[in-house]
NUBA-875270 format. One record per residue (C-alpha): chain; x, y, z; residue in one letter. Coordinates in steps of 0.5 Angstrom, whole numbers, always signed. Layout:
SITE / A / X / Y / Z / A
...
//
This chain:
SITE / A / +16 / +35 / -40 / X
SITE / A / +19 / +38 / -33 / X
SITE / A / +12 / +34 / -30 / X
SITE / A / +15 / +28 / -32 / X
SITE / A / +22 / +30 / -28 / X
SITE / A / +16 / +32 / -22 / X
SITE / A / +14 / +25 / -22 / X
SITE / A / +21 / +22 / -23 / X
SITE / A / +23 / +25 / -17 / X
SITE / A / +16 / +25 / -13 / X
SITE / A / +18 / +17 / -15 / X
SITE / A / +24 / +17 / -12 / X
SITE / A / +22 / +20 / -6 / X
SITE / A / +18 / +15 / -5 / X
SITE / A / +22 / +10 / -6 / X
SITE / A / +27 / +14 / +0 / X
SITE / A / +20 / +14 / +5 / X
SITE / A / +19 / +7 / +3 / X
SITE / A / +27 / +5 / +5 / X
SITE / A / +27 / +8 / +11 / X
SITE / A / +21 / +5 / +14 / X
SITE / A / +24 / -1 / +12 / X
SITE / A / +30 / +0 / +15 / X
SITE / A / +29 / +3 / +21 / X
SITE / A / +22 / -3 / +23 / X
SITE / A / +25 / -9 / +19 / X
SITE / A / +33 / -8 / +21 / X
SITE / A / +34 / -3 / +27 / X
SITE / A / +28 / -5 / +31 / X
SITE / A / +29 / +1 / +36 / X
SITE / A / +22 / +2 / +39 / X
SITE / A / +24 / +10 / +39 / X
SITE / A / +21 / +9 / +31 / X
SITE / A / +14 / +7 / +34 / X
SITE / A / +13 / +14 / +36 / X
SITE / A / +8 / +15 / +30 / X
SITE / A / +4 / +9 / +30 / X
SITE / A / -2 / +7 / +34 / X
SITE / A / -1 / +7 / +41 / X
SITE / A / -3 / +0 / +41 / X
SITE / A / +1 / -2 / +37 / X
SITE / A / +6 / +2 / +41 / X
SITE / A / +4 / -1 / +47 / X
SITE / A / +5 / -9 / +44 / X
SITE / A / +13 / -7 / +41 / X
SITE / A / +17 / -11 / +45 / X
SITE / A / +24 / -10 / +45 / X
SITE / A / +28 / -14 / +39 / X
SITE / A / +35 / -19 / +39 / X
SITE / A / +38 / -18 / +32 / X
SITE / A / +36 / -24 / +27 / X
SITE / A / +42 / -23 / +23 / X
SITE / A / +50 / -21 / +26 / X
SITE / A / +50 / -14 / +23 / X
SITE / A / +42 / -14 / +22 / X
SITE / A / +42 / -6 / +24 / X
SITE / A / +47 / -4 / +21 / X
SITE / A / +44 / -7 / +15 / X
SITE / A / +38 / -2 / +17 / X
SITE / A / +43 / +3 / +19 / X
SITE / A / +46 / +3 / +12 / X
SITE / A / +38 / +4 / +9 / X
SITE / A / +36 / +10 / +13 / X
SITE / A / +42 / +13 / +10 / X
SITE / A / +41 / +12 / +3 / X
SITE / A / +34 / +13 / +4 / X
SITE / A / +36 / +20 / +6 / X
SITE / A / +41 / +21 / +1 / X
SITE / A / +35 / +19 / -5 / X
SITE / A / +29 / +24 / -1 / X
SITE / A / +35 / +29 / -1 / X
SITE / A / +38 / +28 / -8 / X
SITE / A / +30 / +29 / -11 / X
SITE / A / +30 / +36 / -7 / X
SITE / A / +36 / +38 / -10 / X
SITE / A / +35 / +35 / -18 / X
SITE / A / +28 / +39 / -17 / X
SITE / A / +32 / +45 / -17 / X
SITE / A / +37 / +44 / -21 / X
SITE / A / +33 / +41 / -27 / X
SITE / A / +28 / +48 / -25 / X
SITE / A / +35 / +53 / -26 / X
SITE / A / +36 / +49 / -32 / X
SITE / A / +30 / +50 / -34 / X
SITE / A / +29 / +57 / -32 / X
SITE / A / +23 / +56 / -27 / X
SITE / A / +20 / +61 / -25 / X
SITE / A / +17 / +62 / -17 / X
SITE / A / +10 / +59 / -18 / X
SITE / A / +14 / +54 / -23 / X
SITE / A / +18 / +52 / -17 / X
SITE / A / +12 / +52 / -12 / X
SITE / A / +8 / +48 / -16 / X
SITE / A / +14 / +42 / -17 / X
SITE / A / +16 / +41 / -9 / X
SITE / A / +7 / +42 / -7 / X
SITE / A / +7 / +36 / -12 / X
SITE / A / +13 / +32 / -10 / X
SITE / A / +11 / +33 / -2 / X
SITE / A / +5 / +32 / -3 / X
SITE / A / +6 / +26 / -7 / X
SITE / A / +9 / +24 / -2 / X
SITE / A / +4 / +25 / +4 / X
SITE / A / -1 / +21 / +0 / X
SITE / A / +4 / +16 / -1 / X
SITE / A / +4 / +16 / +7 / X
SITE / A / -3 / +15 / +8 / X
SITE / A / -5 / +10 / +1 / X
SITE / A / +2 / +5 / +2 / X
SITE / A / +4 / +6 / +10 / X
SITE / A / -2 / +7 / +13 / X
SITE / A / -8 / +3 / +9 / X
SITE / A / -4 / -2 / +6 / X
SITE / A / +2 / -4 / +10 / X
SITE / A / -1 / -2 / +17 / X
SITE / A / -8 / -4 / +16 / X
SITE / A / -8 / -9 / +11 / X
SITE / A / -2 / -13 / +10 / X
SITE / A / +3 / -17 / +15 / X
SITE / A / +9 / -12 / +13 / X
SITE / A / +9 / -10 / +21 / X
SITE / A / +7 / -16 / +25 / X
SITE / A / +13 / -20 / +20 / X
SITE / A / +17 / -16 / +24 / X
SITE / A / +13 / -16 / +31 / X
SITE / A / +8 / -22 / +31 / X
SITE / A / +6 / -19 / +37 / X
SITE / A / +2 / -14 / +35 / X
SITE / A / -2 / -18 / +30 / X
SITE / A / -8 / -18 / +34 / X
SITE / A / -8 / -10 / +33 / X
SITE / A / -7 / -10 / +27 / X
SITE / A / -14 / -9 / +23 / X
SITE / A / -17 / -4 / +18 / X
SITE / A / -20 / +1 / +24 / X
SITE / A / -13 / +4 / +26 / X
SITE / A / -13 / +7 / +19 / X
SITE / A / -14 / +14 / +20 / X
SITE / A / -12 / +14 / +27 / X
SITE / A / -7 / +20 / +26 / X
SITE / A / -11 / +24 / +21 / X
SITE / A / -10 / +31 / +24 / X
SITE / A / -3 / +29 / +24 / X
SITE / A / -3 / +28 / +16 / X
SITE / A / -6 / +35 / +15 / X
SITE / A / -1 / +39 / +20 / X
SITE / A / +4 / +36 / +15 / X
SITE / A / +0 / +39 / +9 / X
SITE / A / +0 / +45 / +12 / X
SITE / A / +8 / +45 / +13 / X
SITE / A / +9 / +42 / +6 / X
SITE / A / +6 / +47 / +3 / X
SITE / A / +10 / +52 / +8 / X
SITE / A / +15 / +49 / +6 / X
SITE / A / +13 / +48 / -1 / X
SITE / A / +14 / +56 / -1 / X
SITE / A / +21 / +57 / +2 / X
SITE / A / +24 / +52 / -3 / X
SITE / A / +21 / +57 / -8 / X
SITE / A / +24 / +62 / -5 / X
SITE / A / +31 / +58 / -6 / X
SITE / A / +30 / +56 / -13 / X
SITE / A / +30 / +63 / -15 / X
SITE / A / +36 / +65 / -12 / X
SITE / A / +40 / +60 / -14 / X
//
């Protein structure tokens, strides 16, 4: 039963890592949230006027909630774990899971999906339409892997907490 709750909340995780890129690319449309992108596609941005009175506040708004769904994942992680009186390694398991999850979520849905098959950016950016093709994917694959390694650190130090709470 405890992996159902895993993957509830590697799900809301998601939703979070979801919510704040569409907030910060759809609504803010500062271009300081293309430091991540290909440099191409960085290089194309232009600066954005709002669509909408009250657009980045919209986004603004996103990005907080967003922040408030991946942090509340982390925290009823552990507190359905001292409920359920997980022990180190039971912990580990559960935040490796959910930060993996979402690291695979970041490669399948952002990465090949969004960036390299559908037209979630150039929507916003028509500009960088041109660029936008199924070559970028894996343009950042050492970054993904630096990330992994951390999440598992990570992963680590939340078990440590866990069990002292």
């Amino acid at each position: 039963m405890e992996w159902l709750v895993t993957i509830a909340l590697s799900i809301m995780m998601m939703v979070g890592f979801f919510l704040m890129l569409w907030g910060a690319v759809g609504f803010i449309q500062n271009k300081k949230f293309f430091s991540s992108a290909p440099k191409e596609v960085q290089a194309a941005v232009k600066p954005k006027e709002e669509r909408f009175k009250g657009q980045h506040v919209v986004g603004y708004c996103m990005l907080i909630f967003s922040f408030v769904l991946m942090i509340g994942a982390v925290v009823l992680g552990f507190y359905d774990g001292i409920v359920r009186g997980f022990g180190y390694w039971v912990f580990f398991a559960r935040f490796v899971v959910m930060l993996v999850a979402l690291k695979v979520f970041d490669i399948l849905f952002f990465d090949f999906f969004l960036l390299c098959h559908s037209n979630f950016f150039s929507y916003y950016y028509p500009e960088v339409k041109p660029i936008l093709d199924p070559h970028l994917f894996g343009y950042n694959k050492w970054t993904h892997i630096v990330h992994i390694v951390v999440f598992i650190a990570v992963s680590f130090l939340l078990a440590y907490i866990g069990i002292l709470l």
